[in-house]
N, CA, C and O of each residue as an XYZ file, in Angstrom:
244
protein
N       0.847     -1.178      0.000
C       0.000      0.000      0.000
C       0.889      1.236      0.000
O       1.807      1.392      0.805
N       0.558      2.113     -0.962
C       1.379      3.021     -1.253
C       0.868      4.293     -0.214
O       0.940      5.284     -0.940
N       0.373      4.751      1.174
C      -0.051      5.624      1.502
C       0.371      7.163      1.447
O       1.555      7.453      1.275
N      -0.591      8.130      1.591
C       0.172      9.282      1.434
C      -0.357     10.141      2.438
O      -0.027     11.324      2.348
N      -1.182      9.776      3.472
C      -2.028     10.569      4.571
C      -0.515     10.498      5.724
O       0.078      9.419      5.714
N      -0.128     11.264      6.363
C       1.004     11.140      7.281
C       0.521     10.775      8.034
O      -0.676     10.998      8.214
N       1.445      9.854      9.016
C       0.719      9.309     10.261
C       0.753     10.850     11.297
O       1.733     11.595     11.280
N      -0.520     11.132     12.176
C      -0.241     12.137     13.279
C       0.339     12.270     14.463
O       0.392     13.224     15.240
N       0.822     11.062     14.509
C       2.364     10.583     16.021
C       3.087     11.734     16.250
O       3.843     12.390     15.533
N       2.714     11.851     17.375
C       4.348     13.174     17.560
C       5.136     12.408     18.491
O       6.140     13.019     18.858
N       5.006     11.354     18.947
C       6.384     10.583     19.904
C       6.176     10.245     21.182
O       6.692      9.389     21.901
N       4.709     11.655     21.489
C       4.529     11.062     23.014
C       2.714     10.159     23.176
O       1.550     10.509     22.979
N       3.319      9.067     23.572
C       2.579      7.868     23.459
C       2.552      7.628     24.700
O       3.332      6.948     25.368
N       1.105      8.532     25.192
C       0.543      8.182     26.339
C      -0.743      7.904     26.716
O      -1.242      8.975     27.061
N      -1.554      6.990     26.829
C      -3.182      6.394     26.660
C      -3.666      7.677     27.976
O      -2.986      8.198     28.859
N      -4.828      7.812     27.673
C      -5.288      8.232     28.975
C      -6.771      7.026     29.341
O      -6.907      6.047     28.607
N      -7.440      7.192     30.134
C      -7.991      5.922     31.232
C      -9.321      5.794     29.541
O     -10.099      4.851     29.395
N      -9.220      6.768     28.733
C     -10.334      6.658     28.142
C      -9.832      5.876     26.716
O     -10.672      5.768     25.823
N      -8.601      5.384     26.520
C      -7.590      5.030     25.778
C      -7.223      5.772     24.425
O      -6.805      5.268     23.382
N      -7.469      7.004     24.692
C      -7.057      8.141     23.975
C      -5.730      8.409     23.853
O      -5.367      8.421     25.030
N      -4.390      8.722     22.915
C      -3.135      9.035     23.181
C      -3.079     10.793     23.572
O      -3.365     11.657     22.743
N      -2.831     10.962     24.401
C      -2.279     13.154     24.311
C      -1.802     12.936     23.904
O      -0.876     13.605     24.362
N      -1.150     12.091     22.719
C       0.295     13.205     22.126
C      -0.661     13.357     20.902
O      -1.018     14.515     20.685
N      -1.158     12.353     20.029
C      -1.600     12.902     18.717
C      -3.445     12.864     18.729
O      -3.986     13.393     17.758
N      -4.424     12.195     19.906
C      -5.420     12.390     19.966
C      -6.317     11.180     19.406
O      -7.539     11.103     19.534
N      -5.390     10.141     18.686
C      -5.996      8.740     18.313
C      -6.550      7.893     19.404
O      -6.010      7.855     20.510
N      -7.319      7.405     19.192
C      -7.877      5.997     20.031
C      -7.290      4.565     19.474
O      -7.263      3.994     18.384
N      -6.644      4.179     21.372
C      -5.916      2.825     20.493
C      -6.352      2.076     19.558
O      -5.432      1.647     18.861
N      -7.491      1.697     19.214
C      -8.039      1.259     18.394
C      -7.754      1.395     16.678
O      -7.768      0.545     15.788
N      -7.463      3.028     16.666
C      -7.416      3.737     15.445
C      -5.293      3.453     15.138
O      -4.714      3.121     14.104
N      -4.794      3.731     16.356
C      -3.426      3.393     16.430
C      -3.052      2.041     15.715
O      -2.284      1.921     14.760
N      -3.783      0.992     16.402
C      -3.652     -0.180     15.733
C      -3.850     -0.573     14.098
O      -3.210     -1.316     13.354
N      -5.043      0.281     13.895
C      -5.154     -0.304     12.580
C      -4.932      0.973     11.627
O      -5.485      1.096     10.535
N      -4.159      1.785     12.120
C      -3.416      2.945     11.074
C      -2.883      2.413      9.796
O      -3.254      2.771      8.678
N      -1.622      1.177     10.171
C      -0.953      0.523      9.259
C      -1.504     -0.120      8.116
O      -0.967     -0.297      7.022
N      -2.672     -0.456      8.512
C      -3.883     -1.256      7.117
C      -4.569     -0.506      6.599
O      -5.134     -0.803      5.546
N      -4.723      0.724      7.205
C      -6.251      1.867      6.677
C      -5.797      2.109      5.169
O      -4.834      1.597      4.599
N      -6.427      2.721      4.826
C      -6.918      2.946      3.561
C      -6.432      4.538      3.745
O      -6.521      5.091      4.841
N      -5.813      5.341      2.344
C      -5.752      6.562      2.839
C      -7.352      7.561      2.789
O      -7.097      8.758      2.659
N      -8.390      7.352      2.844
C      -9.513      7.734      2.860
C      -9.826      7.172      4.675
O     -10.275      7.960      5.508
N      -9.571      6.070      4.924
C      -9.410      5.645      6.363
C      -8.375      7.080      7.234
O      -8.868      8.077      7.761
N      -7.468      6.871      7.177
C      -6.236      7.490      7.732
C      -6.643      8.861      7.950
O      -6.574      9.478      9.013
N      -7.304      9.495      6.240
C      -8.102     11.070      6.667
C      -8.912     11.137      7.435
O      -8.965     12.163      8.112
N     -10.030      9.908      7.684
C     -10.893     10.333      8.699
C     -10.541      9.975     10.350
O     -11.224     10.337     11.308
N      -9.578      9.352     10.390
C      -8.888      9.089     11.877
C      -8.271     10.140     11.948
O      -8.375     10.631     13.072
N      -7.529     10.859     11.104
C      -6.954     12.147     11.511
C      -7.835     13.413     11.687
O      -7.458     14.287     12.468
N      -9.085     13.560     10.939
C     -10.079     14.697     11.765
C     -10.620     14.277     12.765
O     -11.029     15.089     13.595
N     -10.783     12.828     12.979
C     -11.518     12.815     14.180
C     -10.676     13.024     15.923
O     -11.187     13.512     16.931
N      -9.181     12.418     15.741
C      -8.232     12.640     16.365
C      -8.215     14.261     16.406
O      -8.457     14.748     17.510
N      -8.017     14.953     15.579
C      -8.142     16.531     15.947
C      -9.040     17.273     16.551
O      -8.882     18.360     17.105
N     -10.563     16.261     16.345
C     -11.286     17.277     16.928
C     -11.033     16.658     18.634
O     -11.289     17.307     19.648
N     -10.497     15.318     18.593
C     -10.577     14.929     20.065
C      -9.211     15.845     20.757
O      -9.233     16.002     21.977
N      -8.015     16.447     19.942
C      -7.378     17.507     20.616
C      -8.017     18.412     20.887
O      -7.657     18.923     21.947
N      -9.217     19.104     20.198
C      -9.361     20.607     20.439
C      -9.849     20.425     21.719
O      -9.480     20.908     22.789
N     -11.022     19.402     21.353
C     -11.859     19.169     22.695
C     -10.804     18.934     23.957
O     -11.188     19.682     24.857
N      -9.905     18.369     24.285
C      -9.118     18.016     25.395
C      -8.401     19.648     25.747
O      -8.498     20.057     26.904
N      -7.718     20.494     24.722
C      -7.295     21.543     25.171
C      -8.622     22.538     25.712
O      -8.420     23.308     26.650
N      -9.496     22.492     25.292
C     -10.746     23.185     25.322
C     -10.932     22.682     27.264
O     -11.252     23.462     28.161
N     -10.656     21.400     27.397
C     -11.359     21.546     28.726
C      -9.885     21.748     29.652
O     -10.046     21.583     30.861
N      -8.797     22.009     29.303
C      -7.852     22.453     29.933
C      -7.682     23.646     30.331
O      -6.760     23.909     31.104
N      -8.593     24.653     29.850
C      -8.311     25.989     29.796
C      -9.668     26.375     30.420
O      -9.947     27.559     30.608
């Protein structure tokens, strides 16, 4: 599979209790099967991962 969606990893790979990562906002779930997705897959794990950052900084502030 030739993909071209970048993975959104920034390095810090830390679950929280809801198994969400803070560093890039994926659900392990979505982590796991990054490597097989489809790049039409990969785009929609990556907006949905973003909106789960905004939302997390949103309740930080």
């Amino acid at each position: 599979m030739n993909a071209t969606v970048p993975s959104p990893c920034t390095g810090i790979c830390r679950l929280d209790d809801d198994k969400v990562c803070s560093g890039c906002g994926r659900l392990l779930a979505e982590i796991a099967a990054w490597s097989s997705a489809s790049d039409a897959e990969r785009r929609e794990i990556r907006r949905l991962a973003e909106q789960r950052m905004k939302l997390q900084n949103v309740k930080k502030t």
